[in-house]
C-alpha positions as CSV (number, residue, x, y, z in Angstrom):
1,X,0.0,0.0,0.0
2,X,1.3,3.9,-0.8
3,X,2.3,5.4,2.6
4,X,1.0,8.7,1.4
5,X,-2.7,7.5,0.8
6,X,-2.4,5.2,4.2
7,X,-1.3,8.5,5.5
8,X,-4.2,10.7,4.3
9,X,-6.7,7.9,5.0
10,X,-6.1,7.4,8.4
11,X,-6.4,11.5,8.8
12,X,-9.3,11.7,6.9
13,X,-10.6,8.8,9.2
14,X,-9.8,10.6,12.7
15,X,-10.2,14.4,11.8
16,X,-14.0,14.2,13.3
17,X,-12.6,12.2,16.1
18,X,-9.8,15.0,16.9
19,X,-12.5,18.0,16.3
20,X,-14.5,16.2,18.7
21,X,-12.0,15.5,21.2
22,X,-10.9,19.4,20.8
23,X,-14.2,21.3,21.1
24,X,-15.2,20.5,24.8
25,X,-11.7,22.2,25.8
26,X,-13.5,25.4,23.5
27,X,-17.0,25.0,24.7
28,X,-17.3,22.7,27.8
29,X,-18.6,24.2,30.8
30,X,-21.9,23.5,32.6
31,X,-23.6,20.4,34.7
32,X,-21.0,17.8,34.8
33,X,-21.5,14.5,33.1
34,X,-21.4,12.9,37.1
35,X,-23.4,15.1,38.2
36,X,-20.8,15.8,41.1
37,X,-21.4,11.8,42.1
38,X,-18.8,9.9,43.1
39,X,-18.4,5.6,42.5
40,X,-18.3,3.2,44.6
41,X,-14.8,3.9,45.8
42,X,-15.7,7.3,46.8
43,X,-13.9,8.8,44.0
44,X,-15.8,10.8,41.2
45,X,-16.7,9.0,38.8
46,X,-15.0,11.5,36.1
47,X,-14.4,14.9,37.5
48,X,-15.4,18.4,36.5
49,X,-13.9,18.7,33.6
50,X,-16.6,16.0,31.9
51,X,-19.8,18.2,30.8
52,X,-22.8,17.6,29.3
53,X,-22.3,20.8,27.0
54,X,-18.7,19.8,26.1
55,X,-19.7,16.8,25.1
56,X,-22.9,17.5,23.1
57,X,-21.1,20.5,21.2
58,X,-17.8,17.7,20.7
59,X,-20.3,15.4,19.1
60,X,-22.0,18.1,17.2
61,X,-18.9,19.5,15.8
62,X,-17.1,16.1,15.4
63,X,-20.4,14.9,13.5
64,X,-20.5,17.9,11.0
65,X,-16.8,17.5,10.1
66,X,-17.8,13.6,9.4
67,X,-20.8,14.4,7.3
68,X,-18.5,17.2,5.0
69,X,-16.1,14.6,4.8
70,X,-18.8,12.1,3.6
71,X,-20.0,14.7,1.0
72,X,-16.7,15.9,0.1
73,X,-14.4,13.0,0.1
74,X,-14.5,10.6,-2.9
75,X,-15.4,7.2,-1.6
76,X,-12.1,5.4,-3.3
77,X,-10.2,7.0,-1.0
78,X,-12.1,5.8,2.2
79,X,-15.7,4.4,1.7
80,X,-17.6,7.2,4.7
81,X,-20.9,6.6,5.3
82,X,-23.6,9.1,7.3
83,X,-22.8,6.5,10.2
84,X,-19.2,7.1,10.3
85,X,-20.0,10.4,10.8
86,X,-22.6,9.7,14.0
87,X,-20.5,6.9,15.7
88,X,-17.3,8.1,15.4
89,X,-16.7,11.3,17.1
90,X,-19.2,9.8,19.6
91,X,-16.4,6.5,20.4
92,X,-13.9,9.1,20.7
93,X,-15.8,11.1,23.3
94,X,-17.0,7.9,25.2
95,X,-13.2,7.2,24.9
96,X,-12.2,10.2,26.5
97,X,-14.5,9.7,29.1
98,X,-13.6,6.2,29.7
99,X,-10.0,7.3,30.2
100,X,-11.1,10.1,32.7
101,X,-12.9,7.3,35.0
102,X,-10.0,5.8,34.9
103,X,-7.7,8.3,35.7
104,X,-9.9,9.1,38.8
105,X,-9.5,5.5,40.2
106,X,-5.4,5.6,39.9
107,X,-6.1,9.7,41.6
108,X,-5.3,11.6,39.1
109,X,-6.8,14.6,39.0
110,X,-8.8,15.7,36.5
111,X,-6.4,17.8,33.7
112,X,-3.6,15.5,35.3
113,X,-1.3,13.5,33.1
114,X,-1.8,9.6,32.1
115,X,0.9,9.5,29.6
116,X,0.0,7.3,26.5
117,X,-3.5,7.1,27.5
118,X,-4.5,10.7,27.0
119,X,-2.9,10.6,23.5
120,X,-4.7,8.0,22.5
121,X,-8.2,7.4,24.6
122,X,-10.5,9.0,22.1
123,X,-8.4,7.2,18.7
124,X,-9.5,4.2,20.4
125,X,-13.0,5.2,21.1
126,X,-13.1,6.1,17.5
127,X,-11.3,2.9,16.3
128,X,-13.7,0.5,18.3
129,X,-16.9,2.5,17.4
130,X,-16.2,2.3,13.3
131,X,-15.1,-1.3,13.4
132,X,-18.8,-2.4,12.8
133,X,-19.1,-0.3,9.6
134,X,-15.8,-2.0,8.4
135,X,-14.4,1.5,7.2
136,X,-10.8,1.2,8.3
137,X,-8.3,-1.5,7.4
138,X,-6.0,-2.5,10.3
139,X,-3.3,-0.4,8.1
140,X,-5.0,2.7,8.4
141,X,-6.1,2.0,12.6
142,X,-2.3,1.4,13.6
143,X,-1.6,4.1,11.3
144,X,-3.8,6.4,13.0
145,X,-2.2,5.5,16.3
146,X,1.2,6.4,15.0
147,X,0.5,9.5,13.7
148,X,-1.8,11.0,16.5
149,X,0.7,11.1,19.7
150,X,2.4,13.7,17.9
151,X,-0.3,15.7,16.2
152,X,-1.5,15.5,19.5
153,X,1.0,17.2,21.6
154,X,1.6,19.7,19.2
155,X,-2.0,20.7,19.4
156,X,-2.0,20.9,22.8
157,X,0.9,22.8,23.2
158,X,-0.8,25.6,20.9
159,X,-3.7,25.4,23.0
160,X,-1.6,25.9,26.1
161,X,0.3,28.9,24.6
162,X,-3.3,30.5,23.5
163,X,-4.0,29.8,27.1
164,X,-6.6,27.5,26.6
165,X,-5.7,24.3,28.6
166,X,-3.8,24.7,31.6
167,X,-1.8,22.1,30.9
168,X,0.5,21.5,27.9
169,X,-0.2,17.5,27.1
């Protein structure tokens, strides 16, 4: 296979994911997802950074993004579908979220660092939720997990220096 179209597949493929994933830091805010609950352990379940707003506009944004790439992409270069555009920004968000209840059972605090993890929670998310619509080859997933640790940092380092994350990773 042509690195150069493995590489532009597997972008095309994660873009809504990354919007997605980047929005809530933009327009999160409100009632947290727990509700301020903690789980059985006594810990929250996934901290105030989780909102109900940051998610709905992640999905929202990471959904439009996947439907103009479904309009605009030409399906020999990755076969989208109006599904791909639904399910996959909302894996990555449930695998964001999935990483934050995790963090808060090992005590990290929430906008604390899980190296590895919070580079690649929401690819995951994404990965998992299009494997049912058989999008993806296995080239283009690993791919995908290659290329985003970097793209990832570097994002978040801009966002840090516009000062909006606290945290560079």
């Amino acid at each position: 296979m042509d690195i150069t179209l493995l590489i532009i597949q597997a972008i095309i493929f994660i873009f809504p994911a990354y919007c997605a994933n980047a929005i809530p830091v933009l327009a999160g805010g409100g009632t947290k997802i727990d509700f301020g609950k903690n789980f059985i352990d006594g810990k929250r379940l996934f901290g105030n950074n989780k909102t109900f707003r940051g998610f709905l506009f992640g999905w929202i944004i990471g959904l439009s993004v996947g439907l103009a790439e479904y309009y605009f992409i030409p399906s020999h270069i990755l076969p989208l579908s109006i599904l791909f555009a639904v399910f996959t920004p909302f894996g990555a968000l449930l695998g964001d979220l999935t990483a934050a209840f995790l963090k808060r059972r090992l005590d990290i605090v929430p906008g604390g660092m899980l190296p590895i993890i919070d580079q690649l929670d929401f690819v995951v998310g994404a990965i998992i939720f299009s494997i049912p619509l058989s999008i993806i080859s296995w080239e283009i997933a690993i791919t995908t997990l290659l290329l985003t640790p970097p793209i990832h940092l570097f994002t978040n380092i801009c966002a840090y220096k516009l000062k909006l994350k606290k945290h560079p990773w």
